[in-house]
N, C-alpha and C positions, 0 to 999 in steps of 0.2 A: 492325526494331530488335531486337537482342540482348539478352537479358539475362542472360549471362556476361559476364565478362571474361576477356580475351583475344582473341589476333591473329586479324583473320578471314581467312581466306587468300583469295587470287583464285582465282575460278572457272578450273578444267582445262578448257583451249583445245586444241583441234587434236590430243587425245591418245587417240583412241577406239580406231586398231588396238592401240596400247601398252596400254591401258587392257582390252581383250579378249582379250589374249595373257595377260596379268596376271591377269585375273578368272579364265582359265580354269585357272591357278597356285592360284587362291586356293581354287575349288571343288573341286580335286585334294585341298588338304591338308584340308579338310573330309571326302572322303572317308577321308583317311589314308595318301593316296599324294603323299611329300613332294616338291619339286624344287628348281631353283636357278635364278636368274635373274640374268643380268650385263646393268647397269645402265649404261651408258659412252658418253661422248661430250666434249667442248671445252665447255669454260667457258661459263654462259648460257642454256642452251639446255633449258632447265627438269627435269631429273631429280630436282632435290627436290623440286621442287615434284610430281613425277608419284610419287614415292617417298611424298612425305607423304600422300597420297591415299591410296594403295594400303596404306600403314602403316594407316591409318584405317579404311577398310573391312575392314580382316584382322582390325585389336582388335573393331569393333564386331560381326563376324560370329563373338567369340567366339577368336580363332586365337592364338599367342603370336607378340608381335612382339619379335625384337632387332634393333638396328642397328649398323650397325659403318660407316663411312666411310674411303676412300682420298681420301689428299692429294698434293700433288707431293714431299711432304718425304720421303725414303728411310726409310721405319721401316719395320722388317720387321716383319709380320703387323698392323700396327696394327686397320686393320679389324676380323681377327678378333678381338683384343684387345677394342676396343671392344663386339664383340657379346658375350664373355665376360664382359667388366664388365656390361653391362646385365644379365645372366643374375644378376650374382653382387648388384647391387642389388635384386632383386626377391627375393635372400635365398638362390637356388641354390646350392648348393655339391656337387661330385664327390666324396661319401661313401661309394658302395655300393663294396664290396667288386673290383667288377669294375672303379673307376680306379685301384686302388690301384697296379699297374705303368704307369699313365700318368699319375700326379700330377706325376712331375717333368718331364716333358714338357712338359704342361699349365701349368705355375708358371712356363715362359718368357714364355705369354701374360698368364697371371693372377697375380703373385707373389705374391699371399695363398694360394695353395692348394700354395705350399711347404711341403712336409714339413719339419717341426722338425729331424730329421734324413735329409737328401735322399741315397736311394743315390745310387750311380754311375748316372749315367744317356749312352743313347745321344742324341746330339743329333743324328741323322738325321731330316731332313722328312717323310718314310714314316714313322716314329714317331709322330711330332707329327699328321700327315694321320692315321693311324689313332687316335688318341685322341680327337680333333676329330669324326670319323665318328661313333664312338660316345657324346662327349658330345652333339651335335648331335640326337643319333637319340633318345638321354634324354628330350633339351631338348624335343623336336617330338613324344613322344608324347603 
């Protein structure tokens, strides 16, 4: 018997090489050597449910989790979006000195971190990818 409230998830079935490729992601960035993991497959066939696992043991083990999600619907960058938002909920915001040439980059995914008044900015993806790089690198230390 529980006594919280809340969903109990089912038990991770049939996910242990996933699960070992992952753990070995997870003790990486415990050392401080960060990576990247694509998650993909057809409808069903349980990545959230191996994702919400894996989100789990990363908080408990201490690590900082964002999530971001891809859908069928064409948004560009959502995901990323999404992992920005969660960044900018937990109260982050790109103040040091060194985004200030990628704030308006940054403000396609996040528009609260629009500049009051936004230079001219490049909208080149190499822009946007190296801003990402280095909030990311922030984010993860």
């Amino acid at each position: 018997m529980r006594d919280t409230i809340g969903p109990i998830d089912p038990p991770l079935v049939g996910r242990a090489a996933e699960m070992r490729i992952l753990g070995a992601g997870m003790d990486a960035a415990r050392r401080g050597c960060g990576g990247l993991f694509f998650v993909a497959g057809p409808p069903g066939i349980g990545k959230t449910r191996l994702l919400a696992e894996v989100g789990q043991r990363s908080a408990e083990a201490g690590l900082r989790v964002l999530r971001g999600r891809a859908t069928d619907a064409a948004i560009a960058y959502r995901p990323l979006s999404e992992v920005l938002f969660s960044a900018l909920r937990r109260g982050w915001t790109p103040t040091d000195p060194e985004f200030a040439p990628y704030r308006a980059a940054l403000s396609r995914l996040v528009p609260e971190w629009r500049p009051s008044r936004p230079p001219p900015t490049d909208d080149s993806p190499v822009i946007l990818a190296e801003a990402l790089l280095r909030l990311l690198s922030r984010l993860g230390a």
